[in-house]
Structure formats: structure tokens, C-alpha cells
PDB file of N, CA, C and O in Angstrom, chain B, residues numbered from 101:
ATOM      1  N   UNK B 101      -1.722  -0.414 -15.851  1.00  0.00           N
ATOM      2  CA  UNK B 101      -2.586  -0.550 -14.689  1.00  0.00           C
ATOM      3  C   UNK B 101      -2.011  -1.605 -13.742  1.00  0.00           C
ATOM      4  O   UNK B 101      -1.214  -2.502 -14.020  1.00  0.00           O
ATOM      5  N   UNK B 102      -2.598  -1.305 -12.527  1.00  0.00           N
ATOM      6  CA  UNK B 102      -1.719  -2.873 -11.258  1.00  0.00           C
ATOM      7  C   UNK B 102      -3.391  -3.211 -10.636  1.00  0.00           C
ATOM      8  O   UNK B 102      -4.493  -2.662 -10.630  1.00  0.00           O
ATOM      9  N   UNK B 103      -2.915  -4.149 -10.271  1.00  0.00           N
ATOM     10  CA  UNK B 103      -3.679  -5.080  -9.527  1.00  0.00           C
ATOM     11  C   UNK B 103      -3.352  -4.754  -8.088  1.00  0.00           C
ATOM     12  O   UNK B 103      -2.200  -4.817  -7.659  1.00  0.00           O
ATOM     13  N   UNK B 104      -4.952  -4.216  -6.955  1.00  0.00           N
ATOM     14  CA  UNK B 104      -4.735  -4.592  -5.691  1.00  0.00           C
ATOM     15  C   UNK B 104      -5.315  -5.350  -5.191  1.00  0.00           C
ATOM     16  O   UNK B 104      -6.269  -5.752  -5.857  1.00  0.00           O
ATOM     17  N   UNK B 105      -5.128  -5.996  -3.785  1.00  0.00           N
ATOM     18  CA  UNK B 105      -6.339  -6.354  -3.395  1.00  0.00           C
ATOM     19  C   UNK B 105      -6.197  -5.731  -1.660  1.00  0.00           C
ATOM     20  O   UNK B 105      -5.199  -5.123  -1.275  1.00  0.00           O
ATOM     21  N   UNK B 106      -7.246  -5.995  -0.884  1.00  0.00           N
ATOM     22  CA  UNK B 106      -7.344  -5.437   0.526  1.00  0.00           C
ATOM     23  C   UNK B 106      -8.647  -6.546   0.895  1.00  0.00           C
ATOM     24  O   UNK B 106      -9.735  -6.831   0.395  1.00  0.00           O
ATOM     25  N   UNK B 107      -7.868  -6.951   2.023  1.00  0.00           N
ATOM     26  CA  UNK B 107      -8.675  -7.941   2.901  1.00  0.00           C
ATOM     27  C   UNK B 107      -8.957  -7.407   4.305  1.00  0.00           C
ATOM     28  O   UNK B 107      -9.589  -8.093   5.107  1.00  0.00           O
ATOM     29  N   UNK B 108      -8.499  -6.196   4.612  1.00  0.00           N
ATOM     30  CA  UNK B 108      -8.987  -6.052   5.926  1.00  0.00           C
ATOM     31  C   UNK B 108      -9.812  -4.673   5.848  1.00  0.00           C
ATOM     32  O   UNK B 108      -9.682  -3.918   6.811  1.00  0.00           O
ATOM     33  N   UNK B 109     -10.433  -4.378   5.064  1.00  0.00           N
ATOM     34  CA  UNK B 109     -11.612  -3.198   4.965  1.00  0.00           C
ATOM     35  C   UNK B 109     -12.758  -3.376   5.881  1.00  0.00           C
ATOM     36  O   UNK B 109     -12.869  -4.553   6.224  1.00  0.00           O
ATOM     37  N   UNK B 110     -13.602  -2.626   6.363  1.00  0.00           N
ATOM     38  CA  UNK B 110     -15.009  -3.134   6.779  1.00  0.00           C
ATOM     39  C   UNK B 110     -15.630  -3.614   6.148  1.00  0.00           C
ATOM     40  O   UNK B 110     -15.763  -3.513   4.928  1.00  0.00           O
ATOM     41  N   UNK B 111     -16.305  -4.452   7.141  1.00  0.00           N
ATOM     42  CA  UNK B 111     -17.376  -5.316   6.115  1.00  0.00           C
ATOM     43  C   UNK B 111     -18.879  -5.359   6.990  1.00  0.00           C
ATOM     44  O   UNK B 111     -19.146  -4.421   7.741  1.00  0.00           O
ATOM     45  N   UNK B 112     -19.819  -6.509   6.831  1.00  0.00           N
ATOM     46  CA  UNK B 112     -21.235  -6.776   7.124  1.00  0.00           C
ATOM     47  C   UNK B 112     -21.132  -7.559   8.270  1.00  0.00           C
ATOM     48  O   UNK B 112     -21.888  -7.581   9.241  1.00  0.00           O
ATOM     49  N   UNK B 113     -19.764  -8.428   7.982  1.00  0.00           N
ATOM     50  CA  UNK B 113     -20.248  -9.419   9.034  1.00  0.00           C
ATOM     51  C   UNK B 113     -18.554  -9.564   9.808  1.00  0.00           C
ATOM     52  O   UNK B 113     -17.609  -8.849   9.476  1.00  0.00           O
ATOM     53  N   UNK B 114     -18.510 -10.316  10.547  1.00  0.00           N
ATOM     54  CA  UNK B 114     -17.167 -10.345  11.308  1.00  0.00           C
ATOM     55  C   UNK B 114     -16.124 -11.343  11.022  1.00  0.00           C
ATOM     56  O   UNK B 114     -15.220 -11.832  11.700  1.00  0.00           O
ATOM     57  N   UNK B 115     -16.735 -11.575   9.177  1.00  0.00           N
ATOM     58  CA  UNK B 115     -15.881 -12.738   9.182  1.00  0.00           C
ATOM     59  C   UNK B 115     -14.804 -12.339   8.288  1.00  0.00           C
ATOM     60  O   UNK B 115     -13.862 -13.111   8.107  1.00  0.00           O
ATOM     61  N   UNK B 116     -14.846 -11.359   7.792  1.00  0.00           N
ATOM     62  CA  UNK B 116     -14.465 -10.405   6.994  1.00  0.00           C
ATOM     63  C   UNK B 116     -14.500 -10.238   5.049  1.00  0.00           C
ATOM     64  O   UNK B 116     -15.461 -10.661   4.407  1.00  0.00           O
ATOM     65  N   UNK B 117     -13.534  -9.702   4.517  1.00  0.00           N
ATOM     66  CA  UNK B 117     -14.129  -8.669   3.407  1.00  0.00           C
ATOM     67  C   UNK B 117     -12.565  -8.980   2.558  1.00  0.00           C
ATOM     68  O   UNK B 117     -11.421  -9.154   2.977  1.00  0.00           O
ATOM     69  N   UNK B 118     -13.155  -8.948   1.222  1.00  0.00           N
ATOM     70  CA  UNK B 118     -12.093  -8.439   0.163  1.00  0.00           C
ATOM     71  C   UNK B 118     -12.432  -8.457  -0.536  1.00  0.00           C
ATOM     72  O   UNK B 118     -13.369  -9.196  -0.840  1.00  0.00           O
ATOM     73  N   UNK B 119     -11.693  -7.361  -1.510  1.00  0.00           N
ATOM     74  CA  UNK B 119     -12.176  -6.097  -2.718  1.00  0.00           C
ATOM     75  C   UNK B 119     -10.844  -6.510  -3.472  1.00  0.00           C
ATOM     76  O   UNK B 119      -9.976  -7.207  -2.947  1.00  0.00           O
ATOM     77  N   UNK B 120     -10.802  -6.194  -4.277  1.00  0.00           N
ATOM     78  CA  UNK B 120      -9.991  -6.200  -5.605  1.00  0.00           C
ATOM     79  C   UNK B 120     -10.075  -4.654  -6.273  1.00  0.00           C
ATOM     80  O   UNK B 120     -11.089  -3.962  -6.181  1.00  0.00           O
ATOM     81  N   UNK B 121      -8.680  -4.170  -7.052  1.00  0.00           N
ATOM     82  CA  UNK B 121      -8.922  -2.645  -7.549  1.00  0.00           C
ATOM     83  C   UNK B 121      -7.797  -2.783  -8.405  1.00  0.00           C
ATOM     84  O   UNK B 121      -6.662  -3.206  -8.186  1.00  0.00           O
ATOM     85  N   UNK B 122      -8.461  -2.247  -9.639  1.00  0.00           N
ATOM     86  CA  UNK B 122      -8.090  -2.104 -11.032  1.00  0.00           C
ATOM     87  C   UNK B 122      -7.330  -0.471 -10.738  1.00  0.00           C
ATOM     88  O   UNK B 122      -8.101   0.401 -10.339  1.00  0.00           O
ATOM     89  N   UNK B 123      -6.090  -0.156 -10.904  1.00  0.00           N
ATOM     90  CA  UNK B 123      -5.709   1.214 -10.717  1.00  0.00           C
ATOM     91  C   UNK B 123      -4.297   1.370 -11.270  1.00  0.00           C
ATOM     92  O   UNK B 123      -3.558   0.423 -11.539  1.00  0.00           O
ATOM     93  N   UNK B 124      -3.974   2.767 -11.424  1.00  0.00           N
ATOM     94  CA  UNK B 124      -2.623   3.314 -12.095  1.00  0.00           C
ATOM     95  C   UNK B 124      -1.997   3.253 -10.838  1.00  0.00           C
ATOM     96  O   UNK B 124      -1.238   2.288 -10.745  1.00  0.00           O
ATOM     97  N   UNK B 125      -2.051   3.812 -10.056  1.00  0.00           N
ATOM     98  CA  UNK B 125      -1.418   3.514  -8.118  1.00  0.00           C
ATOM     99  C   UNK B 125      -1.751   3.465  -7.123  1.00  0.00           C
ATOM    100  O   UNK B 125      -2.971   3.305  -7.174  1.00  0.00           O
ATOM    101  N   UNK B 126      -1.405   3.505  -6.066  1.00  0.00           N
ATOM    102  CA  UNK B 126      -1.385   2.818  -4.988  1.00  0.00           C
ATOM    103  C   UNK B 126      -2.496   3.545  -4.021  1.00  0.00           C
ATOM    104  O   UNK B 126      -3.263   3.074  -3.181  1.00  0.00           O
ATOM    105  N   UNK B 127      -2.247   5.010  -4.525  1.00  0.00           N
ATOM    106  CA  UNK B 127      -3.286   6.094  -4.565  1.00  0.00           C
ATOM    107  C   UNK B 127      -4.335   6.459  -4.827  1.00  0.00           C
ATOM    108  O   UNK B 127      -5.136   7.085  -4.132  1.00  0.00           O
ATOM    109  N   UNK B 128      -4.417   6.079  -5.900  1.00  0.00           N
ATOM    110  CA  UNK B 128      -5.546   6.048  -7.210  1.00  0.00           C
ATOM    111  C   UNK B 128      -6.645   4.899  -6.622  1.00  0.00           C
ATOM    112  O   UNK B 128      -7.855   5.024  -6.431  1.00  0.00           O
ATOM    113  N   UNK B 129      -5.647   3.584  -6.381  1.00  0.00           N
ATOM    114  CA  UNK B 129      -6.802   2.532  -5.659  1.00  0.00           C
ATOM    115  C   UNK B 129      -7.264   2.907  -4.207  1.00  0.00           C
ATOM    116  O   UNK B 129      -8.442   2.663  -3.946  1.00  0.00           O
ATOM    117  N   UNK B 130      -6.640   3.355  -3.427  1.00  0.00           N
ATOM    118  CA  UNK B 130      -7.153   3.819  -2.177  1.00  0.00           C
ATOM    119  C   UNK B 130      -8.418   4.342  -2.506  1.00  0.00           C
ATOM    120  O   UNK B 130      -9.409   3.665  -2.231  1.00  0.00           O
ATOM    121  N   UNK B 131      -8.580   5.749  -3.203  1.00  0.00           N
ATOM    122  CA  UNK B 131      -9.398   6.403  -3.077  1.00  0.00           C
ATOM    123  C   UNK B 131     -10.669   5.760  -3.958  1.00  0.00           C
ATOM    124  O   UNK B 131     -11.817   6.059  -3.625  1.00  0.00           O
ATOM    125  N   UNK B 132     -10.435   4.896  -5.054  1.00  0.00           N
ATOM    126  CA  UNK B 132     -11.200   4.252  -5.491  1.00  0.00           C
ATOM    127  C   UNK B 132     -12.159   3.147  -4.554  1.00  0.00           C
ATOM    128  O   UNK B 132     -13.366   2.920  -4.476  1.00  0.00           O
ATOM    129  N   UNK B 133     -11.165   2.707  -4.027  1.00  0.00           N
ATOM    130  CA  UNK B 133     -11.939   1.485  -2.771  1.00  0.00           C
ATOM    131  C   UNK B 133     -12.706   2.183  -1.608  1.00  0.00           C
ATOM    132  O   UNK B 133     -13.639   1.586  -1.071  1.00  0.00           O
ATOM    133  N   UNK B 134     -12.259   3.700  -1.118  1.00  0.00           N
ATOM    134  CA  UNK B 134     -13.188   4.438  -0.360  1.00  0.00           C
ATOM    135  C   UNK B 134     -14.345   4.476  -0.996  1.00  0.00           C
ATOM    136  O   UNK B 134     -15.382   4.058  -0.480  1.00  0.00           O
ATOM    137  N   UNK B 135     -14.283   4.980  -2.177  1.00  0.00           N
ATOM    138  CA  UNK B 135     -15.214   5.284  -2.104  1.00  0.00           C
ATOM    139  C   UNK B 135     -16.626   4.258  -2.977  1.00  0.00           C
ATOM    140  O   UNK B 135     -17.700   4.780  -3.277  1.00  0.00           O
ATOM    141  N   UNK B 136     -16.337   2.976  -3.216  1.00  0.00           N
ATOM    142  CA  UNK B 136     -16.893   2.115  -3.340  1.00  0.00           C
ATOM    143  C   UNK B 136     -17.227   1.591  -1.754  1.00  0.00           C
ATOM    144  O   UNK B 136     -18.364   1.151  -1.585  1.00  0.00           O
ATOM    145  N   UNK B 137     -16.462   1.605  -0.775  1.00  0.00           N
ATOM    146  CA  UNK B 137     -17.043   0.934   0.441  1.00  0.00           C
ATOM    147  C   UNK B 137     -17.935   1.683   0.880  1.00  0.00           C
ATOM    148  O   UNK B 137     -18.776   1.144   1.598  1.00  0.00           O
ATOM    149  N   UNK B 138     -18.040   2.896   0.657  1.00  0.00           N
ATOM    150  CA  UNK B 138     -19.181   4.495   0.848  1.00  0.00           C
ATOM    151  C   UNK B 138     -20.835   3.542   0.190  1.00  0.00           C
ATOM    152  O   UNK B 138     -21.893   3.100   0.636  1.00  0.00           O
ATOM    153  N   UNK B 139     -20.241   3.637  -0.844  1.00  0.00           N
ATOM    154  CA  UNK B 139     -21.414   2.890  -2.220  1.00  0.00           C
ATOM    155  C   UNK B 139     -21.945   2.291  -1.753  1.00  0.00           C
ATOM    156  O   UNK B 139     -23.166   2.443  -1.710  1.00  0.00           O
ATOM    157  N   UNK B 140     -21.141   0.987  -0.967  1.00  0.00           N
ATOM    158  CA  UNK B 140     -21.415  -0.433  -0.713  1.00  0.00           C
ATOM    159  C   UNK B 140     -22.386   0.186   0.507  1.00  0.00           C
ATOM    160  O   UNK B 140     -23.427  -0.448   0.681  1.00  0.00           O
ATOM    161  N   UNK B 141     -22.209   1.123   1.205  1.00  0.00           N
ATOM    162  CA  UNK B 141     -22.564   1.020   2.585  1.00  0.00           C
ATOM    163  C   UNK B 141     -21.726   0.983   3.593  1.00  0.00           C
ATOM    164  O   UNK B 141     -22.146   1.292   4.708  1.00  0.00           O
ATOM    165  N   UNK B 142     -20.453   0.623   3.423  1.00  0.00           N
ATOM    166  CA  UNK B 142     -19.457   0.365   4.564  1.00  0.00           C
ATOM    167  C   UNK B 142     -18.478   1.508   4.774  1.00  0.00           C
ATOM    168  O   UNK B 142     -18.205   2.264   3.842  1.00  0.00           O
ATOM    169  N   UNK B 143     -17.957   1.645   5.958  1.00  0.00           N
ATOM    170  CA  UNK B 143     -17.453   2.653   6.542  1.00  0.00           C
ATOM    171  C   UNK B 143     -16.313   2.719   6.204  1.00  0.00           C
ATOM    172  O   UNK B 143     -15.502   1.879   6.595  1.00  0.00           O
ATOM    173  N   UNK B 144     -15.913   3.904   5.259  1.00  0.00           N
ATOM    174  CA  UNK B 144     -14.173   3.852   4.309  1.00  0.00           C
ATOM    175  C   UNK B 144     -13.039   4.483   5.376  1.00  0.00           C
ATOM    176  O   UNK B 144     -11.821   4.545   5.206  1.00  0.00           O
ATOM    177  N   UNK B 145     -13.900   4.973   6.634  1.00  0.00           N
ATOM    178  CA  UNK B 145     -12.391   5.708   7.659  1.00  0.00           C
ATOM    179  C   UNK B 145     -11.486   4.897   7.634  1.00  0.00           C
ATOM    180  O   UNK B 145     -10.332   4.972   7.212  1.00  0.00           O
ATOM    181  N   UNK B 146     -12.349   3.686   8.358  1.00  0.00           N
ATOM    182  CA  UNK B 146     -10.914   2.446   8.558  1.00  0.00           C
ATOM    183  C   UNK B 146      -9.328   2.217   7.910  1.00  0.00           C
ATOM    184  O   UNK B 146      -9.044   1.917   6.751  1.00  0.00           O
ATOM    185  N   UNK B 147      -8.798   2.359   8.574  1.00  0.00           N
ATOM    186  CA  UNK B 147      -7.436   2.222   7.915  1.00  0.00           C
ATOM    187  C   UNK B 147      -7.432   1.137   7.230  1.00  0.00           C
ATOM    188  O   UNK B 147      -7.983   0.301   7.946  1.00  0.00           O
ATOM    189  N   UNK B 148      -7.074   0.580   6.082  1.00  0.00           N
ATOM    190  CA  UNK B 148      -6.993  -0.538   5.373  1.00  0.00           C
ATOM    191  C   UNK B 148      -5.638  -0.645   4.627  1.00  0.00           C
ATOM    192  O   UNK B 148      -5.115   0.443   4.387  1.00  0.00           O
ATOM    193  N   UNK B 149      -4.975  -1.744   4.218  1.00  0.00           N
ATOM    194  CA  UNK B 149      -4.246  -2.366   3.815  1.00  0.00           C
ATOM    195  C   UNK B 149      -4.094  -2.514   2.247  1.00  0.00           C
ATOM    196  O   UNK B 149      -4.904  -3.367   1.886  1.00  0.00           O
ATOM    197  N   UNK B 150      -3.583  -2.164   1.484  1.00  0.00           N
ATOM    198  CA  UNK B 150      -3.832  -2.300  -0.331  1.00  0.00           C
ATOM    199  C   UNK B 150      -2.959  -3.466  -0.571  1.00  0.00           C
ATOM    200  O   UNK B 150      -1.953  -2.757  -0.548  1.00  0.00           O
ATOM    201  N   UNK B 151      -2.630  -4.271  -0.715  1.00  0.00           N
ATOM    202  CA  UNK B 151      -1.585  -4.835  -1.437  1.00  0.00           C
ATOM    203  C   UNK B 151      -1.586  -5.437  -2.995  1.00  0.00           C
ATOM    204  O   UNK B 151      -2.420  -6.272  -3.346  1.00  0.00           O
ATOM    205  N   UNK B 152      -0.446  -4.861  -3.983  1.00  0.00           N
ATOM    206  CA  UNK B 152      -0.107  -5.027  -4.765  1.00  0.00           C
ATOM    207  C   UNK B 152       0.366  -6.496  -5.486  1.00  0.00           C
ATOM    208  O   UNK B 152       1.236  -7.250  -5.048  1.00  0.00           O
ATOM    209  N   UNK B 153      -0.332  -6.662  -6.536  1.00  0.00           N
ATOM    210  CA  UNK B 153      -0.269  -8.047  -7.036  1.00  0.00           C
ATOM    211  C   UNK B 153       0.755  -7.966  -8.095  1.00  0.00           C
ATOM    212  O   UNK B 153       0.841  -7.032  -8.893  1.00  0.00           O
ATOM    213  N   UNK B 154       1.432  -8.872  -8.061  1.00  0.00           N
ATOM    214  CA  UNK B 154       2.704  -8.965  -9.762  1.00  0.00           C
ATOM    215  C   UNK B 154       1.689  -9.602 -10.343  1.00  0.00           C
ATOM    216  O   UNK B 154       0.822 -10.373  -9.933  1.00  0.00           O
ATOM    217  N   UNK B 155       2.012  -9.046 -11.573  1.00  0.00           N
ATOM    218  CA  UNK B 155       1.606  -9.602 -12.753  1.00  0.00           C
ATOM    219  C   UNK B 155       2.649 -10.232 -13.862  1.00  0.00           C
ATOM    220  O   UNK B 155       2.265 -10.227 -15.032  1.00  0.00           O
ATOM    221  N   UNK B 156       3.782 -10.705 -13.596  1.00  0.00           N
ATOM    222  CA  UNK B 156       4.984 -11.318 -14.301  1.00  0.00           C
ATOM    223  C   UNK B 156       5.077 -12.353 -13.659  1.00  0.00           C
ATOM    224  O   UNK B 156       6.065 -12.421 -12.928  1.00  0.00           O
ATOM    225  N   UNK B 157       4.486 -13.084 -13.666  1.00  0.00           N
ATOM    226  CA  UNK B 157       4.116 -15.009 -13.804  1.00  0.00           C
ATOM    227  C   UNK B 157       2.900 -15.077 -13.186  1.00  0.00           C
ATOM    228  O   UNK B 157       2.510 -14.313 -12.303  1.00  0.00           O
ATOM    229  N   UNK B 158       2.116 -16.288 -13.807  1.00  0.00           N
ATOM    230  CA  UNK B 158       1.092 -16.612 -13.081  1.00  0.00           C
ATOM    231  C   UNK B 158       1.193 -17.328 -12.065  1.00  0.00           C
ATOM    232  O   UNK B 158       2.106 -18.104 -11.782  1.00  0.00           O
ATOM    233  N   UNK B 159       0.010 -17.022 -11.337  1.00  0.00           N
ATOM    234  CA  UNK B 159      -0.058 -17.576  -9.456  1.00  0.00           C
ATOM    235  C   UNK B 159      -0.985 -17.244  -9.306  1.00  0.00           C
ATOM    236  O   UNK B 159      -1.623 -16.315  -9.800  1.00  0.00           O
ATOM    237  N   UNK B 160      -1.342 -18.439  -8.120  1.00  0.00           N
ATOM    238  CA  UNK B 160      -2.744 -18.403  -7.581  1.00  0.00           C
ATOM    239  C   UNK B 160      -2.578 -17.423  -6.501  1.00  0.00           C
ATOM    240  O   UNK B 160      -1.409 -17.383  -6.116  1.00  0.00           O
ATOM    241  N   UNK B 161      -3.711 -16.275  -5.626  1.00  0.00           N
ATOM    242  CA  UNK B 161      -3.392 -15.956  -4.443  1.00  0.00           C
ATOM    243  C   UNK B 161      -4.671 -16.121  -3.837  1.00  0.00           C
ATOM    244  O   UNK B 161      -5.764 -15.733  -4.249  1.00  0.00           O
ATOM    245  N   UNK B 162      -4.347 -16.830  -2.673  1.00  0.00           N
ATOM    246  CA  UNK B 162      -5.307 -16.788  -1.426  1.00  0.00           C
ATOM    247  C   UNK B 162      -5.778 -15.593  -1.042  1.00  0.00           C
ATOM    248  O   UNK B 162      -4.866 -14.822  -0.742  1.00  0.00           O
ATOM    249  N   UNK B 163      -7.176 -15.014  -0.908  1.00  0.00           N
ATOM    250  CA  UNK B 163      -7.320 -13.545  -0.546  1.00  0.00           C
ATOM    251  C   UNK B 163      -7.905 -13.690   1.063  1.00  0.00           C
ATOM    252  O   UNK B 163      -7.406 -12.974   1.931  1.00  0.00           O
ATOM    253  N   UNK B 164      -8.982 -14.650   1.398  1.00  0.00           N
ATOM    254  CA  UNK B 164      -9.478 -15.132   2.356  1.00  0.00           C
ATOM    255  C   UNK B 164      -9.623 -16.365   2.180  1.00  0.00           C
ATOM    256  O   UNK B 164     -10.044 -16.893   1.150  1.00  0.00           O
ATOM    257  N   UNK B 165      -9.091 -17.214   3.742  1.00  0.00           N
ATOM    258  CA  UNK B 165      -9.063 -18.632   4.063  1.00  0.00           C
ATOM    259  C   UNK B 165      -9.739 -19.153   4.764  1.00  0.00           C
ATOM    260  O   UNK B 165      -9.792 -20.382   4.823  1.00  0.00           O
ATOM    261  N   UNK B 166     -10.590 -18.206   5.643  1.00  0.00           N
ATOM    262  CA  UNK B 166     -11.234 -18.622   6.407  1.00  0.00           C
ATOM    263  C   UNK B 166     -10.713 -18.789   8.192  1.00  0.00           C
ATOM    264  O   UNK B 166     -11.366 -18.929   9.227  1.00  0.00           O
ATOM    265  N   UNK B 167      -9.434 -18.706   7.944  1.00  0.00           N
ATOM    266  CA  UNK B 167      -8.853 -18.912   9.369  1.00  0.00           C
ATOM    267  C   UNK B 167      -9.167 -17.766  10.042  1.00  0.00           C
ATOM    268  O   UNK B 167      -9.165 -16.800   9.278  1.00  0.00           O
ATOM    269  N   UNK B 168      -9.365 -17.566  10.872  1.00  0.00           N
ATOM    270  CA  UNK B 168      -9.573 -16.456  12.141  1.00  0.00           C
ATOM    271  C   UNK B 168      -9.358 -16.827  13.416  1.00  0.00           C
ATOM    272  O   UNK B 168      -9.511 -16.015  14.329  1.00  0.00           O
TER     273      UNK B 168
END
């Protein structure tokens, strides 16, 4: 399994959003995160961003900082 995450999905408010997705690919999480943002309420058209996490050393990652 890989690790994604996506920070620029829709969200509630304008400050924005990130999801995390447990998946076999890159594919697999797309359609998984649609259709949880469906779930959630939020609008899955949006083009969004997946990015892939290593898992061969540990590290911290920043997902949201707050800067805008």
C-alpha cells in the first residue's frame, strides 16, 4: 500500500483542506478521495493534486501551514 496526501481539494472554508489516502495507486486513491469528498459533502470535480509519500525513512511532513 502507499501513502497520499492532497491539500488542495475543496473544502468548507477558504482556508483550505487535507485528506490523507491509504491506497495500492495513484488511481485507486483518486477515486477513493472522490468519493469520500461526495460523503463529506464537498465537490470531487475539482481537479486535485495526490501526492505520494516515501515510506523508506522517517520524516515529518508539513501538510498545511497556514500561509496563504
Amino acid at each position: 500500500m502507499n501513502v497520499y496526501v492532497c491539500t488542495d481539494h475543496e473544502s468548507f472554508n477558504p482556508v483550505g483542506a487535507c485528506s490523507v489516502v491509504i491506497a495500492a495507486s495513484e488511481s485507486e486513491a483518486r477515486g477513493l478521495l472522490e468519493v469520500a469528498l461526495c460523503e463529506h459533502g464537498l465537490y470531487a470535480g475539482k481537479p486535485f493534486t495526490l501526492r505520494q509519500l516515501s515510506l523508506e525513512e522517517p520524516k515529518a511532513f508539513i501538510l498545511v501551514d497556514g500561509d496563504y
